[in-house]
TORKOL-4160 file (C-alpha; in steps of 0.2 Angstrom, whole numbers, padded with zeros to 4 digits, m for minus):
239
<pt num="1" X="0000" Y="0000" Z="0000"/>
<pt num="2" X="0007" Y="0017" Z="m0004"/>
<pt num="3" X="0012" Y="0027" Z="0010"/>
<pt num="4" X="0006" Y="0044" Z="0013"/>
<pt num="5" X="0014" Y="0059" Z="0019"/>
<pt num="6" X="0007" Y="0068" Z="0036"/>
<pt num="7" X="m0002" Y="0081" Z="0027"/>
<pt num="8" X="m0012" Y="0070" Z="0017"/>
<pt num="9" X="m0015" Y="0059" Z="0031"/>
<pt num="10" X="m0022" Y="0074" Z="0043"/>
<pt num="11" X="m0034" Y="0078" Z="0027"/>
<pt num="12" X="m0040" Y="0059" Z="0028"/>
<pt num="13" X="m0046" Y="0062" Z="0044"/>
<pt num="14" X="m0057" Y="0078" Z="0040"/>
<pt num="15" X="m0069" Y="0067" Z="0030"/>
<pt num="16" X="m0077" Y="0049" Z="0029"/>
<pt num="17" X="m0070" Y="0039" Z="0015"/>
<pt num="18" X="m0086" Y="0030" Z="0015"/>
<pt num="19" X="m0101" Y="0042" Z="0015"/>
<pt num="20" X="m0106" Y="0050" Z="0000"/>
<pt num="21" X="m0108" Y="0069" Z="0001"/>
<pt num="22" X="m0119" Y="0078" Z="m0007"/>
<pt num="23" X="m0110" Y="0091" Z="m0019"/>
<pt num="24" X="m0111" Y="0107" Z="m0009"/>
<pt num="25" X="m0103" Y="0096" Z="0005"/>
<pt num="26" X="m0091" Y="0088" Z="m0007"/>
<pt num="27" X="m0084" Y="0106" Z="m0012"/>
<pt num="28" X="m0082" Y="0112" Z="0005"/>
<pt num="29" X="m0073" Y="0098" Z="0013"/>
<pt num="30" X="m0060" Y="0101" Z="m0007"/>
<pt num="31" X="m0056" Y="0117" Z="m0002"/>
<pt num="32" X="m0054" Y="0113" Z="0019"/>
<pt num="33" X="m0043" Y="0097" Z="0014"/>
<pt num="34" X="m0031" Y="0106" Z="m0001"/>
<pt num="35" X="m0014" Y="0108" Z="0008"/>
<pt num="36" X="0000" Y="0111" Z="m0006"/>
<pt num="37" X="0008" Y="0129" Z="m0005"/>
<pt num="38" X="0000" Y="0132" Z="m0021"/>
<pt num="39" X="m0019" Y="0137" Z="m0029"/>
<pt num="40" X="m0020" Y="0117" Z="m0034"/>
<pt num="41" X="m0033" Y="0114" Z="m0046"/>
<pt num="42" X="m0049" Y="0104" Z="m0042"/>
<pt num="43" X="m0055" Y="0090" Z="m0053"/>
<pt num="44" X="m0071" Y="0081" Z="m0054"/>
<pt num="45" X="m0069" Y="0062" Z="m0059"/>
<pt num="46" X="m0082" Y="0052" Z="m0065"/>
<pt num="47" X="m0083" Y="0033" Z="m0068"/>
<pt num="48" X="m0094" Y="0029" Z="m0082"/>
<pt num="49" X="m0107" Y="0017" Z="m0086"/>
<pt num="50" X="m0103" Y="0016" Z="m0105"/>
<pt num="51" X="m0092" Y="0001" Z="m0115"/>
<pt num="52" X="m0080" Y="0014" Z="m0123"/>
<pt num="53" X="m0074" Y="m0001" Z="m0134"/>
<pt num="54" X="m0092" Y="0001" Z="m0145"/>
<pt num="55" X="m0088" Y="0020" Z="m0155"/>
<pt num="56" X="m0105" Y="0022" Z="m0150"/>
<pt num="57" X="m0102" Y="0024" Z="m0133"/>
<pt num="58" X="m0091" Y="0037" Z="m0132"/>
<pt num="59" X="m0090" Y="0054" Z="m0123"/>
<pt num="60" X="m0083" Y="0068" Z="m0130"/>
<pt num="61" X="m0089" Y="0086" Z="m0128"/>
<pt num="62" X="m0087" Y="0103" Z="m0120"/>
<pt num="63" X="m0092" Y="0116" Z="m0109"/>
<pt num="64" X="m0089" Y="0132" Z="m0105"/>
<pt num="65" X="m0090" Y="0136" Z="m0085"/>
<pt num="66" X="m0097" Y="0147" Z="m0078"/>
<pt num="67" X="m0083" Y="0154" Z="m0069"/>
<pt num="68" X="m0067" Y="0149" Z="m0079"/>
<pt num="69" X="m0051" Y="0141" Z="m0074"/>
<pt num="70" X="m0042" Y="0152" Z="m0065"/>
<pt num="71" X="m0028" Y="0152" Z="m0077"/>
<pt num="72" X="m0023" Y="0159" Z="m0091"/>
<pt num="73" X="m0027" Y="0149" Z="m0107"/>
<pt num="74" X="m0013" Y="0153" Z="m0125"/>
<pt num="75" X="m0023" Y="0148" Z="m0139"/>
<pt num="76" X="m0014" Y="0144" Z="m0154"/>
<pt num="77" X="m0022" Y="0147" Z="m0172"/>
<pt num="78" X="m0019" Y="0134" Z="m0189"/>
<pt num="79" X="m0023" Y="0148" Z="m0202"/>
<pt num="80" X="m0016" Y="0155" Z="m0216"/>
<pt num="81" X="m0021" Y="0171" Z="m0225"/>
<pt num="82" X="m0037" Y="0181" Z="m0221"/>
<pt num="83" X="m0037" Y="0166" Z="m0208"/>
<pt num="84" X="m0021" Y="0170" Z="m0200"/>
<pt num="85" X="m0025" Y="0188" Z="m0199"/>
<pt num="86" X="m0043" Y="0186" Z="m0191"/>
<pt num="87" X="m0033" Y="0176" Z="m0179"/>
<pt num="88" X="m0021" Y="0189" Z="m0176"/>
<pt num="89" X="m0033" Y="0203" Z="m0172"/>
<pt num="90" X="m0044" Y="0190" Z="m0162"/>
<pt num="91" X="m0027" Y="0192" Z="m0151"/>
<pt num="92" X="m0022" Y="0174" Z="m0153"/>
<pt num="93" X="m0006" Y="0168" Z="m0144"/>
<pt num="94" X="0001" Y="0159" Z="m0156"/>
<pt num="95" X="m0004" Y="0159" Z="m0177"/>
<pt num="96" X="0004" Y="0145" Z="m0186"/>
<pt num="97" X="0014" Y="0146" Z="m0200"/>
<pt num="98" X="0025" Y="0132" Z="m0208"/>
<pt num="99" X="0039" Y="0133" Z="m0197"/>
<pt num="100" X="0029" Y="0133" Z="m0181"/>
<pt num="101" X="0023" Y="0115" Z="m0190"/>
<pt num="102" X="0039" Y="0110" Z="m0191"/>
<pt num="103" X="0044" Y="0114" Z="m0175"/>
<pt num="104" X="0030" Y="0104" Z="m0166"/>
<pt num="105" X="0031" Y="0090" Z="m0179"/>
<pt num="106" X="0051" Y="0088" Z="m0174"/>
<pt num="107" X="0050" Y="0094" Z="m0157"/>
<pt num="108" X="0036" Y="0092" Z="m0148"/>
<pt num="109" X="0034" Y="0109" Z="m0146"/>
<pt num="110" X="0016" Y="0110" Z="m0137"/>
<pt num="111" X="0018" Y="0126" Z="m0126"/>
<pt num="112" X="m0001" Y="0132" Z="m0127"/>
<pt num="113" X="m0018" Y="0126" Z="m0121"/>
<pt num="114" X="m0029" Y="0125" Z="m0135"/>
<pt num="115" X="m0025" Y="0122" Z="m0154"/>
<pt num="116" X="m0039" Y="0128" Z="m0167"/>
<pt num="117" X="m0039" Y="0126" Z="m0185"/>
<pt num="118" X="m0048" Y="0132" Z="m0201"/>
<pt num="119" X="m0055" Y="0117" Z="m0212"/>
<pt num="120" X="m0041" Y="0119" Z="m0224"/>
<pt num="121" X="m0025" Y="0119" Z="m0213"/>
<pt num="122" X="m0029" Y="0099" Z="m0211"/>
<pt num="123" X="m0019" Y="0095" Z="m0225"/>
<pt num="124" X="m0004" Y="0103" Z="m0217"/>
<pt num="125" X="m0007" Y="0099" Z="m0200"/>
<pt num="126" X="m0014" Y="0080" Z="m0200"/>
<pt num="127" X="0004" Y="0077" Z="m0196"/>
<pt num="128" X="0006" Y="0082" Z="m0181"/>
<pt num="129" X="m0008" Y="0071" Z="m0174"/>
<pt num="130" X="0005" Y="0059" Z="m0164"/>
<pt num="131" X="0011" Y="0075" Z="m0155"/>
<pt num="132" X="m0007" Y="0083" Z="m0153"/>
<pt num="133" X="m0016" Y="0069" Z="m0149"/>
<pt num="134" X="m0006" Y="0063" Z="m0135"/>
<pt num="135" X="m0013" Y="0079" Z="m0125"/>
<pt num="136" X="m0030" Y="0081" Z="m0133"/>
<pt num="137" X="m0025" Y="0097" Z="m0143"/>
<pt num="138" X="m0028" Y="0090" Z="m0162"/>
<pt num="139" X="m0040" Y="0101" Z="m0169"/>
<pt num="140" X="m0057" Y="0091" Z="m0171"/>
<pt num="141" X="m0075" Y="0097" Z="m0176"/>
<pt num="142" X="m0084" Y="0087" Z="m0163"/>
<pt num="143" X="m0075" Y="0100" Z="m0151"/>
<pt num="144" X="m0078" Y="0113" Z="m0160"/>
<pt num="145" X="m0060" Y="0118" Z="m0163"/>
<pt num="146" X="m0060" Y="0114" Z="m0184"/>
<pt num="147" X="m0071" Y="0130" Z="m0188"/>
<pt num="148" X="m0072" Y="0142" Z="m0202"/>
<pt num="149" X="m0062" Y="0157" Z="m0199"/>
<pt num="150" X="m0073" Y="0167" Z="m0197"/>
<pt num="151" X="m0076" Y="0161" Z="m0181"/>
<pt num="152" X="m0060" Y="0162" Z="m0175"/>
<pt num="153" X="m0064" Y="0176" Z="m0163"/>
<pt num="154" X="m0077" Y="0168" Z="m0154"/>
<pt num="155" X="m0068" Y="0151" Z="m0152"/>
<pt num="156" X="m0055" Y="0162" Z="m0145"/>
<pt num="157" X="m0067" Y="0172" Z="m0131"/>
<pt num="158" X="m0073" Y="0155" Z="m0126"/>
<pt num="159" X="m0058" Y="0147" Z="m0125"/>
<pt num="160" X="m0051" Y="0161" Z="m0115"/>
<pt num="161" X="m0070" Y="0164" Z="m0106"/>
<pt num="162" X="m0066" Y="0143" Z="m0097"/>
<pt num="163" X="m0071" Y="0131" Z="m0112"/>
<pt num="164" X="m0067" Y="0115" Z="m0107"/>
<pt num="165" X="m0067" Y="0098" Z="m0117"/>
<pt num="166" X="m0066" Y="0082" Z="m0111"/>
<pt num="167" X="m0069" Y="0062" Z="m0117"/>
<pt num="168" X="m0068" Y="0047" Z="m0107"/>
<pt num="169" X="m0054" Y="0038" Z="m0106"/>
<pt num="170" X="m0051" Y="0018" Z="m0109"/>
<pt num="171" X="m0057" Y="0012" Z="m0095"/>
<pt num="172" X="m0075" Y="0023" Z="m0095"/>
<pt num="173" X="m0069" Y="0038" Z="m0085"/>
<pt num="174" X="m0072" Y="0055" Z="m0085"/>
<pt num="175" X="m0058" Y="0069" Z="m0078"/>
<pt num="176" X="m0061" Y="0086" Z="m0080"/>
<pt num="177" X="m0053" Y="0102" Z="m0073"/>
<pt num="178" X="m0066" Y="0114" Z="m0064"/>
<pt num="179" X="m0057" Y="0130" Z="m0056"/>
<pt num="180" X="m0044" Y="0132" Z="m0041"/>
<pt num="181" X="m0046" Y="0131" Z="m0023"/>
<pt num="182" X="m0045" Y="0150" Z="m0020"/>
<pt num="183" X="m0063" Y="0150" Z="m0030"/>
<pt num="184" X="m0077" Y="0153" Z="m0018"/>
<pt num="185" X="m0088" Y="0137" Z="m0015"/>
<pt num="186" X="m0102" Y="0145" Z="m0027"/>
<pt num="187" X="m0091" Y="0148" Z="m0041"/>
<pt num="188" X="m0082" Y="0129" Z="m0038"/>
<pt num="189" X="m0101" Y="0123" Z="m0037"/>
<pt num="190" X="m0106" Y="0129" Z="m0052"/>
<pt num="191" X="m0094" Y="0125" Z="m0062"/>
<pt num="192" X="m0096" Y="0109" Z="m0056"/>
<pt num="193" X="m0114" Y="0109" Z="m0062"/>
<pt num="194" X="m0109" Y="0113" Z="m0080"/>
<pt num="195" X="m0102" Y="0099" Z="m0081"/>
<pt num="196" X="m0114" Y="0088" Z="m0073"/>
<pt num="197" X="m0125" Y="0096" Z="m0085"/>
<pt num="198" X="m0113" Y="0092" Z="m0101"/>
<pt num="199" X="m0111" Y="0072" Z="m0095"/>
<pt num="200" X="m0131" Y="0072" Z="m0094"/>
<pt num="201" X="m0133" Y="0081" Z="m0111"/>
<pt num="202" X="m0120" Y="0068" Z="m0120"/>
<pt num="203" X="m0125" Y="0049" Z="m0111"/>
<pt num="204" X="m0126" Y="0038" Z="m0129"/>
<pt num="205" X="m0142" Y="0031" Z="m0134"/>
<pt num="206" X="m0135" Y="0013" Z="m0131"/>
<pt num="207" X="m0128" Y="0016" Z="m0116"/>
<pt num="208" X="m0140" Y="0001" Z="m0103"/>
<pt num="209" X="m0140" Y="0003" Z="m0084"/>
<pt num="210" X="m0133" Y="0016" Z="m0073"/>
<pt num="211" X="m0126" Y="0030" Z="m0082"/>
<pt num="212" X="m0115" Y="0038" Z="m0071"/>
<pt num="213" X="m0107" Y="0026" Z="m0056"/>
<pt num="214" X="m0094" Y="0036" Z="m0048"/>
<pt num="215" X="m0091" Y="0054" Z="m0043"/>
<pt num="216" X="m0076" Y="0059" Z="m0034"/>
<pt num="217" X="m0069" Y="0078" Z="m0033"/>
<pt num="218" X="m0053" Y="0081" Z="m0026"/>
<pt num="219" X="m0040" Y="0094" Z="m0028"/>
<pt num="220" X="m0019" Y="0093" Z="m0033"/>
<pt num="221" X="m0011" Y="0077" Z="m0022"/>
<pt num="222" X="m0026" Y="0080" Z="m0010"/>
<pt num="223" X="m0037" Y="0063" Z="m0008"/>
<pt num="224" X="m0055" Y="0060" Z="m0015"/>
<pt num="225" X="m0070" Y="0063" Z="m0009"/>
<pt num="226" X="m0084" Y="0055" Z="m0013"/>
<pt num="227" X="m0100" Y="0063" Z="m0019"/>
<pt num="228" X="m0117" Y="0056" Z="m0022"/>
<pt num="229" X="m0119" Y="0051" Z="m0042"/>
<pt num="230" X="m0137" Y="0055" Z="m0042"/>
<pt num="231" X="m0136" Y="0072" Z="m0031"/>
<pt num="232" X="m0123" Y="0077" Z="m0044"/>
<pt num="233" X="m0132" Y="0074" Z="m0057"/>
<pt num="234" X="m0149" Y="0081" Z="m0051"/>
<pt num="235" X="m0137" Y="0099" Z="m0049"/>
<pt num="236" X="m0142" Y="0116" Z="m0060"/>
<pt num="237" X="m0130" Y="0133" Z="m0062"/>
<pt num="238" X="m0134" Y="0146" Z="m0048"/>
<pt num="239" X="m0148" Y="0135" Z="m0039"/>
């Protein structure tokens, strides 16, 4: 069994490992049992009742929470032309041109948090989807990050504004980001509605029994708590 430094031990002890607590308990007892020296991050997990073998089964999807990440998100733009300039003037972090390409294609280079593209920068940038995939930043339509140029600047906002994408792993789990610690318990709540609400919005037709199984929130190296699946579920934005 791993062992466990004191400071995750003495946040063990503030919670039963047993109960399940509704959400606005479960995001108290996250912010009372953080103890890293930095703003860690809180993440909501979720295990899945889906067979993400079938294609038809999986979840992938975004939302945009309410209150953001607490961080600051580069967006990096695969445009040329008129493309490229929109991006520019939408204040993108980064506009691609062929030796950025290059650079993540030999390098690895993958210094920003969300890659969009313009229809006809696949040809180039298809390539690049060992080095982009790895971390979910491959442009994909599903996402919405494989638009038309002229809606780069509102991909952009959004992006910026706390859109969050997320797909279940191989084993049928959910993990998503949803704000920092020093967020208030409201903002951390409601973010964590939104997503609720996105899992409920995407369950597959063919999914069979109990959709969602497991909820766990927890923050950086902190331990889990566990929160009632069908609470979680039942939770709207600002109620």
């Amino acid at each position: 069994m791993a062992q466990h430094g004191k400071h995750y031990v003495e946040a063990l002890e503030k919670f039963d490992r047993q109960r399940l607590y509704a959400p606005e308990e479960a995001v108290g007892l996250v912010k009372e049992t953080s103890y890293v020296k930095f703003d860690a991050t809180v993440e909501l997990h979720m295990r899945l009742g889906i067979d993400p073998r079938h294609s038809d089964q999986q979840i992938r999807t975004t939302v945009i929470l309410p209150h953001g990440l607490g961080k600051t998100v580069r967006v990096l733009v695969f445009a040329e032309g008129e493309g490229a300039r929109i991006a520019q003037e939408a204040g993108a972090d980064y506009v691609a041109d062929d030796e950025m390409i290059a650079r993540i294609a030999n390098e690895g280079w993958t210094d920003f948090d969300v890659a969009l593209a313009v229809p006809d920068m696949m040809r180039k940038i298809g390539r690049l989807g060992k080095v982009l995939g790895r971390k979910g930043l491959m442009p994909n339509p599903k996402a919405g990050t494989l638009i038309p140029a002229e809606d780069i600047p509102r991909a952009i906002e959004e992006a910026r504004a706390g859109r969050v994408e997320f797909r279940n792993d191989k084993t049928a789990n959910l993990h998503v980001p949803i704000g920092k610690v020093s967020f208030s318990e409201d903002q951390l709540r409601d973010n964590m509605a939104a997503v609720m609400d996105a899992v409920r919005r995407a369950r597959p037709g063919s999914a069979k029994g109990t959709y969602v199984r497991r909820v766990v929130l927890s923050s950086t190296m902190a331990p889990g708590i566990r929160v009632d699946p069908n609470t979680a579920l039942a939770m709207t934005v600002g109620a």
